[in-house]
N, C-alpha and C positions, 0 to 999 in steps of 0.2 A: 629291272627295278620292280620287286613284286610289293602288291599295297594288301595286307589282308586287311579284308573289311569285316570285323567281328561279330559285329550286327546284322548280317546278311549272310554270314558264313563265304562270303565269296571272294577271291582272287582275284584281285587287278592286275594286269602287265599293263607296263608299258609297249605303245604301240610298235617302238623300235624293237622291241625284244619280240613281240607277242606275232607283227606281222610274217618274218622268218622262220620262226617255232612254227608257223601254221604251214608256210609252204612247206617247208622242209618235214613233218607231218604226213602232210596232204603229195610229196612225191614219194614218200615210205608205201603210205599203203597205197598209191596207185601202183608201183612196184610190187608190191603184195599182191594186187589181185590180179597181176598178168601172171604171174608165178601160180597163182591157184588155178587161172583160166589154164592153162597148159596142164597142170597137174591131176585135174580133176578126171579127166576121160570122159569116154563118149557115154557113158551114164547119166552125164548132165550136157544137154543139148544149150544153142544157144540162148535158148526161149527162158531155159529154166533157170543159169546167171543172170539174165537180165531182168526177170522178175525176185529174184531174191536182192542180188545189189538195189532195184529202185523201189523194191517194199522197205527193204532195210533201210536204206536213207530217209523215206518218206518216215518212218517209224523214229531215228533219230532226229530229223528234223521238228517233228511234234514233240517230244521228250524235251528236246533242250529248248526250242524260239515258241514253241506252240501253247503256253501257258494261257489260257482266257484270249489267243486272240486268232484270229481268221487269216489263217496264211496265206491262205487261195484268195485272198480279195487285192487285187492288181489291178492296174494300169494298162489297154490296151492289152486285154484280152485275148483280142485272135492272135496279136504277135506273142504274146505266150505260147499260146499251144501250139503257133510255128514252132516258135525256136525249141517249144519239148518236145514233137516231132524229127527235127534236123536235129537234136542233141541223141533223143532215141536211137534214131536212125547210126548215128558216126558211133555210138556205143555197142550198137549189135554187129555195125562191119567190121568193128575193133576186135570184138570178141569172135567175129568167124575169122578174121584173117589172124588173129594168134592161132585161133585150134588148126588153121589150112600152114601156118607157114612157122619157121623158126622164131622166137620173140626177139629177137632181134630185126629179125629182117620187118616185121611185121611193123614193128616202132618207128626203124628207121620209115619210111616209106608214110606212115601216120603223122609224125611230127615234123611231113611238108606244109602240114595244113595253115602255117598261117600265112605261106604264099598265097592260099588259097581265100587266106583274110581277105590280102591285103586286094586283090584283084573281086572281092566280091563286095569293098569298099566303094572301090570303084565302079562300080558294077551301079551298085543300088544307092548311094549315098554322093555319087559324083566326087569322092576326093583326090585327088590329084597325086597321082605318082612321077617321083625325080626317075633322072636316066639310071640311078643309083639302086632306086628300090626296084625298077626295072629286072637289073643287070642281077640280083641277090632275087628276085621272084625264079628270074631264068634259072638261074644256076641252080635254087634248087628242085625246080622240077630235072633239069636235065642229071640234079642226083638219085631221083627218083626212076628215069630212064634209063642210068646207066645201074642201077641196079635190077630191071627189068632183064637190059643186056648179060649181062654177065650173072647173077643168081637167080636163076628160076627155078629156087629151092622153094618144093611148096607147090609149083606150079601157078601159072598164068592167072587164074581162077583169082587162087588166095592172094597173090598180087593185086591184080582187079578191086577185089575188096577190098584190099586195106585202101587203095587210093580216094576209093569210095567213102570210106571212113574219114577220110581227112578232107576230101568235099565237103564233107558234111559240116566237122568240124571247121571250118574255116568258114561257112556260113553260119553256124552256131554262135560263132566269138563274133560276128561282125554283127547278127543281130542281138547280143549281148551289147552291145556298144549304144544303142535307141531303148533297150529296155531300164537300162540304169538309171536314166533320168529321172524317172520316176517308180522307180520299182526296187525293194531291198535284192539283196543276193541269193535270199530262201527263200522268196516267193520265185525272184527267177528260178533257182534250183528247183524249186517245190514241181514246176510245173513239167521238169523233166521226167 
């Protein structure tokens, strides 16, 4: 349900429409840019993606939410620049274990991270895990193991990293979870 607003020049969605348009979006071009990390060659080291994707965002981010207001002014500060440290950090291991290992295998192995959540939940927030979230944290590390076993495409190394990357990423999202209370989404993002 789109609402044009004539006086503003701007688009409304609906949140049902608008939220799905965004992930679905937002998995194209994270799909994109593992396709480009692969594609690019060793011309562009890891340093040199990671500063263009997070000038670029910081640059998008000011264009579109940045009009007359201070994006950087947040809520518990240091845990910002943790969590854009441990976001940094899971984004450069992401990007050396695509150039070390197949994109595939690199992914799979990345997107154990929210076992890595959910254990870092616990960890630091004392929430309580069933024998069920247990048994689905298990299984997927030990798919991460059995891909150790059997494809060490890439080598040991770029395996290493990518699990590193989803460390990371799984304490990323779990301190996402304390920053939201009082922080928008672009300031958290801003501070990555």
């Amino acid at each position: 349900m789109l609402n044009l607003n004539k006086g503003l020049g701007l688009i409304q969605m609906d949140a049902r429409v608008a939220g799905p348009l965004f992930m679905l979006s937002a998995g194209l071009l994270f799909t994109m840019l593992n396709v480009l990390i692969k594609l690019l060659g060793p011309d562009f080291r890891v340093w040199d993606i990671a500063f263009f994707r997070f000038f670029g965002s910081i640059v998008v981010l000011m264009a579109v939410f940045g009009r007359g207001r201070n994006l950087y002014r947040g809520h518990n500060i240091r845990l910002l620049i943790i969590r854009g440290c441990t976001g940094s950090a899971a984004f450069i291991s992401l990007v050396a274990a695509i150039r070390l290992l197949p994109v595939s295998t690199a992914l799979v192995i990345f997107y154990a991270f929210p076992a890595f959540s959910a254990v870092f939940s616990f960890m630091l927030y004392g929430e309580s895990i069933d024998k069920l979230e247990i048994l689905c944290i298990l299984l997927a590390l030990v798919g991460v193991g059995i891909l150790f076993d059997f494809q060490l495409e890439g080598g040991f190394f770029g395996q290493a990293v990518a699990v590193t990357a989803a460390v990371f990423a799984g304490l990323t999202v779990t301190l996402v979870r304390s920053l939201r209370a009082y922080n928008g989404p672009v300031v958290i993002y801003l501070y990555f």
